[in-house]
C-alpha positions in Angstrom: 24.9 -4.3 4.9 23.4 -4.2 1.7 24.9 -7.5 0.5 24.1 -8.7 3.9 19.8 -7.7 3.7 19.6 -8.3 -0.6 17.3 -11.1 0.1 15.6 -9.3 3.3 13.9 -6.1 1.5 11.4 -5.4 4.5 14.5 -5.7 7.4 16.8 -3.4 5.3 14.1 -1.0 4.7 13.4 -1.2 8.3 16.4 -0.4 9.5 16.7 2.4 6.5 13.8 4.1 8.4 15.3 3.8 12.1 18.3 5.5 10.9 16.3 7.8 8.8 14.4 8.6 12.1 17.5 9.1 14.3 18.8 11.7 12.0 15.2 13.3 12.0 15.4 14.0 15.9 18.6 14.8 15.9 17.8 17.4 13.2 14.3 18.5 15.1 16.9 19.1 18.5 14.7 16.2 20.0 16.3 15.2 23.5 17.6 11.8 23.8 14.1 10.4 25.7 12.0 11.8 23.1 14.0 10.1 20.3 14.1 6.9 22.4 10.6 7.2 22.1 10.2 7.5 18.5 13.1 4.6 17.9 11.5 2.1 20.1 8.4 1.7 17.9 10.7 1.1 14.9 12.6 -1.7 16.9 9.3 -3.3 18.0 8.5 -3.5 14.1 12.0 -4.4 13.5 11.0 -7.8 15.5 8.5 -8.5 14.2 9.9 -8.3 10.4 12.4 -11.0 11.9 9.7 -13.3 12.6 7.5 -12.7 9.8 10.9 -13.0 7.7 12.2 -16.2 9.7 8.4 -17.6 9.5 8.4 -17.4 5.4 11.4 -18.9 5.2 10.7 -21.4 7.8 7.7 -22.5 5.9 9.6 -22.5 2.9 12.2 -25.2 3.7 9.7 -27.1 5.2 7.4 -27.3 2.3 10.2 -27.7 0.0 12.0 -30.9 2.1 8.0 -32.2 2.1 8.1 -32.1 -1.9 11.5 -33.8 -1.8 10.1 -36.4 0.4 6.7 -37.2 -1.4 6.3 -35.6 -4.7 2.7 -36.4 -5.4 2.0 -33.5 -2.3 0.0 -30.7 -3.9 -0.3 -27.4 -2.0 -3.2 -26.6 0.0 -5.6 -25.1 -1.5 -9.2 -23.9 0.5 -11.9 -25.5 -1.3 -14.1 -23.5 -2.4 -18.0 -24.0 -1.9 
């Protein structure tokens, strides 16, 4: 897993922290709803590191096969007033 999530430090520390918080209610002697309840907040964050993971990544082939195609492309910059 480690090898797998070397390049994904926010996923792999997600899922650190899910597994860190199922040992946590199991320790506390939380009953399996209340520990659902605590896991499914972590998965729902989980997502959303996938996309924001998947989106930079994404963005970062794209800009790089736009440089291949026309090298003159600068990045965009906001102008400033």
């Amino acid at each position: 897993m480690d090898e797998r999530f070397a390049n994904r430090p926010r996923l792999r520390e997600r899922l650190f922290t899910i597994a860190d918080l199922i040992d946590q209610a199991v320790a506390e002697g939380c009953t399996a709803h209340q520990a659902e309840a605590r896991a499914m907040e972590q998965v729902r964050q989980l997502g959303n590191d996938v996309l924001t993971d998947w989106a930079e990544k994404s963005e970062q082939a794209a800009r790089g096969l736009a440089q291949q195609k026309d090298p003159t492309l600068r990045p965009y910059r906001k102008k400033n007033a």
